[in-house]
C-alpha positions in Angstrom: -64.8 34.2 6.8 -64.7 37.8 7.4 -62.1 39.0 9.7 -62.8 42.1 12.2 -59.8 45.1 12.9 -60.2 47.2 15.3 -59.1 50.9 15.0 -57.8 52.9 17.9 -57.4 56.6 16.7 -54.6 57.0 19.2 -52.4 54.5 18.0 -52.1 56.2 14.7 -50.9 59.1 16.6 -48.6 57.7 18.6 -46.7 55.7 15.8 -46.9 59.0 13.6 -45.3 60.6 16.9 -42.4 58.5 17.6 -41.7 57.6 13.9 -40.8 60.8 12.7 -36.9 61.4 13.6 -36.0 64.5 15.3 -32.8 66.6 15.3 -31.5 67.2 18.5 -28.7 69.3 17.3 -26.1 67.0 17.1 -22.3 68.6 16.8 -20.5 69.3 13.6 -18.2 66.9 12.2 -14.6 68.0 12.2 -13.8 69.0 8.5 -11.0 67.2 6.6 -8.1 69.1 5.2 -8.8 68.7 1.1 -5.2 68.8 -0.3 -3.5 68.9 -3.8 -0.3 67.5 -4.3 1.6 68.3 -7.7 4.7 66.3 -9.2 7.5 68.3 -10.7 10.5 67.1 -11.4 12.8 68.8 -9.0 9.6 69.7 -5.9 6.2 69.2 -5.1 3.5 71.5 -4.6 0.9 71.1 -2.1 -2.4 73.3 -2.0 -5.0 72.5 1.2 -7.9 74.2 1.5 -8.0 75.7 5.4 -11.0 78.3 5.1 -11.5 80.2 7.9 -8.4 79.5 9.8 -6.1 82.7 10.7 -2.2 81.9 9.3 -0.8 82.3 12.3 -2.9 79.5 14.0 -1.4 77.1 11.0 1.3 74.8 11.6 3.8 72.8 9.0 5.9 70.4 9.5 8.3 68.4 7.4 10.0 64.9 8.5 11.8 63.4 6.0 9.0 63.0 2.9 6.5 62.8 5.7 4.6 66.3 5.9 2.1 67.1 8.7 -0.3 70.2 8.5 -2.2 71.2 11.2 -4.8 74.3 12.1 -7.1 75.2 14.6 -9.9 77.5 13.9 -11.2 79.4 17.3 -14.5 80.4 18.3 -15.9 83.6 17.6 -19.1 83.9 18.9 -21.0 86.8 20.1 -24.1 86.3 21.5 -26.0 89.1 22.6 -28.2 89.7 25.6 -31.8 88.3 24.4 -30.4 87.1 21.1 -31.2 83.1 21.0 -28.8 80.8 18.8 -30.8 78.7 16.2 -29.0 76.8 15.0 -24.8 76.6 14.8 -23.4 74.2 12.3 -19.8 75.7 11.5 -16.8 73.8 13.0 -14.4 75.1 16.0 -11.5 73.5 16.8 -8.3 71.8 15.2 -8.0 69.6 12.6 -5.1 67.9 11.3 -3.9 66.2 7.9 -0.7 64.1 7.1 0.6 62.5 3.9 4.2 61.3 2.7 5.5 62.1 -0.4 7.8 59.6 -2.7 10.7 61.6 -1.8 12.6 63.5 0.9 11.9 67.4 1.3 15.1 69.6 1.4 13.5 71.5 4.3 15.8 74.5 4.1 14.3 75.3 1.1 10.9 74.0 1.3 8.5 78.0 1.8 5.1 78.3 2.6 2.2 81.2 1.9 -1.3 81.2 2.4 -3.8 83.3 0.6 -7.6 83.1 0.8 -8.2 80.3 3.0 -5.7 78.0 0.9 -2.1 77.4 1.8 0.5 76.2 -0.4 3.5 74.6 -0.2 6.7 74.7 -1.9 8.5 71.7 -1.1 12.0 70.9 -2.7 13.2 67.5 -3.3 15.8 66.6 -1.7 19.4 65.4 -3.9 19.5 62.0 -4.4 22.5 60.6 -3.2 23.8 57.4 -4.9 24.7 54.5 -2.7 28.0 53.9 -1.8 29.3 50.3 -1.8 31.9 50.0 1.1 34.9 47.9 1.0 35.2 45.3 3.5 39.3 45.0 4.8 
């Protein structure tokens, strides 16, 4: 038995037509903050990767052995009259990373610097305190 297909030219288009994906320019992903974190015996040092990001729009803060970094990186376009954007994949906004640590952070000591898109952190540990065992009267 011999069995008889039929062949329609513009199906083959069609199916090649709404097959094939397209990019519709979706918006970029909000980076993550990379960080390092380094173990001494008296601080930690932290190193996060923030490329792009101006120092003064970088924020730090220190709760306890909880540490919070955040950054916003601001738009800087400038588009021309007649000039058409492409494409624009590079990130605008804030992002924002948070980690604890095994140990307080003496803030008064803790410093800061940042140097060619990466910020590091000096944080001190804070002095353990022994516990105290009260005496019940």
């Amino acid at each position: 038995m011999t069995s008889i297909t039929r062949y329609d030219p513009l199906d083959d288009f069609f199916r090649g037509f709404f097959v094939r994906p397209v990019e519709l320019g979706t918006p970029a992903e909000a980076p993550h903050v990379k960080v390092d974190v380094v173990e001494d015996a008296d601080k930690y040092t932290v190193h996060a990767e923030l490329p792009g990001i101006n120092k003064d729009d970088i924020h730090v803060s220190i709760d306890g052995a909880m540490i919070s970094i955040s950054a916003e990186r601001k738009s800087q376009k400038e588009v021309k009259e007649g000039d058409r954007i492409l494409r624009s994949e590079r990130y605008f906004g804030k992002v924002s990373r948070s980690f604890e640590l095994g140990q307080d952070v003496d803030e008064s000591r803790a410093a800061a610097k940042f140097s060619d898109g990466v910020l590091e952190l000096s944080l001190p540990k804070k002095a353990v305190t022994s516990a105290r065992r009260l005496e019940i009267s």
